[in-house]
C-alpha positions, 0 to 999 in steps of 0.5 A: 489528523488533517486538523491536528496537521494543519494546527501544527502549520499554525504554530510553527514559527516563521524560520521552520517555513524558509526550508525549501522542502516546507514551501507551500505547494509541498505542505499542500501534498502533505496535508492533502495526498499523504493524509489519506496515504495514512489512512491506508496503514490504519483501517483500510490495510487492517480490514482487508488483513482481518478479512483476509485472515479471517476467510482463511482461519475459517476455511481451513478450520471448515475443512478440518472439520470434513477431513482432518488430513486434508486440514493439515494440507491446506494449513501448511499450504495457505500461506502462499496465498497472502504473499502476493499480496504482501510484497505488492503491499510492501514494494519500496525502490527509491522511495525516499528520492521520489518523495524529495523529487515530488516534493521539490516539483510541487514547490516549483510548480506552485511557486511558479503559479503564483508568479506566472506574470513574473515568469511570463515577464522575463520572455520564452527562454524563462519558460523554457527554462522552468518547464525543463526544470520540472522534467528534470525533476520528475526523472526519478519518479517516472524511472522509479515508477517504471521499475515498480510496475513491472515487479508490482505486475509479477506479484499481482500475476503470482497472486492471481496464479497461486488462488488457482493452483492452491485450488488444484492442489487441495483437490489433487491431494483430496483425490489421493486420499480417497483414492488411497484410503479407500473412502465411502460415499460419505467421507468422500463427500465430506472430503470434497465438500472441505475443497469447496469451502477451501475453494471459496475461502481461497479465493475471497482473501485472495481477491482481499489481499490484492486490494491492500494499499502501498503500507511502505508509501503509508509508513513514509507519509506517517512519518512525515506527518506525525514528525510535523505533528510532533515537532516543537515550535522555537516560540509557540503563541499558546506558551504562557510568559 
């Protein structure tokens, strides 16, 4: 994709490189940072989903094997495991303005790298000047990122909280069943043998699901790129006549 990405630059006529959110430093962030962000929606987000997925499946079906009754409970209560994990994954406050914000502060501190003498030349006022340019234009991402830490952190304590409490819950409700059922030796032993693997379960995908990379910042960043990729260049130099 990096090289499909970087053959797409080459063919692009010079115009498309005069709009200012194409300078080099922002093409450098594309081809660098958001590249790997996609990867976070393509095999990173999926494994951690299927295993996930997976130890849950298995647990609950383990648990339906030991106790029927109990299987039911842990299948209706399961899915507030994963949404932890899945509104941390999916958090998006002003993504768009952060993105613009991050880009034009890559193309400014870019621009003023490669004409630092120019810069230098014209005395501290100039400097001065550039520097509070570049905080201003990391207002919004330094706001943004303020908000979605506080509402990340409760997703991720809830996250933590739930594994804990689906836990207790499961083996509150399979002592209510022996306790009312009357179960022997046997059946209770297989009954609490289904918490422990619910027990083990629950805590692998939870542990899974906290790991889930940003999908919201990976479907931005696939956008932006696959929009590169995709764009027709006005005059292409593998066009034939």
């Amino acid at each position: 994709m990096r090289i499909a990405l970087f053959e797409a630059f080459l063919h692009k006529q010079i115009g498309w490189f005069d709009n200012k959110n194409r300078a080099p430093g922002i093409l450098t962030n594309i081809i660098t940072e958001d590249i790997s962000a996609v990867n976070g929606l393509t095999t990173e987000s999926l494994a951690i989903a299927v295993e996930a997925g997976l130890g849950l499946f298995f647990s609950c079906l383990i648990c339906f094997i030991f106790s029927w009754q109990l299987g039911f409970v842990v299948t209706f209560t399961s899915p507030f495991m994963v949404l932890g994990g899945l509104g941390m994954s999916k958090l998006q406050f002003n993504q768009k303005a952060v993105d613009d914000s991050y880009k034009q502060a890559n193309a400014l501190l870019n621009d003023l790298i490669m004409n630092y003498r120019t810069v230098i030349a014209f005395g501290q006022k100039n400097v001065d000047s550039m520097l509070d340019r570049y905080n201003k234009l990391l207002v919004i991402p330094h706001q943004t990122n303020i908000k979605r830490a506080h509402i990340s952190g409760l997703f991720f304590g809830y996250s933590q909280a739930i594994r804990f409490v689906f836990i207790g819950f499961v083996f509150f409700v399979a002592a209510l069943f022996v306790q009312k059922y009357n179960y022997d030796q046997e059946q209770t032993q297989k009954t609490f043998t289904g918490c422990y693997v619910v027990f083990v379960g629950a805590i692998g995908s939870g542990v899974s699901i906290s790991q889930m990379p940003s999908i919201s910042k990976a479907k931005q960043a696939a956008k932006t790129v696959f929009g590169i990729i995709e764009e027709k260049s006005k005059i292409d130099p593998k066009q034939k006549g």
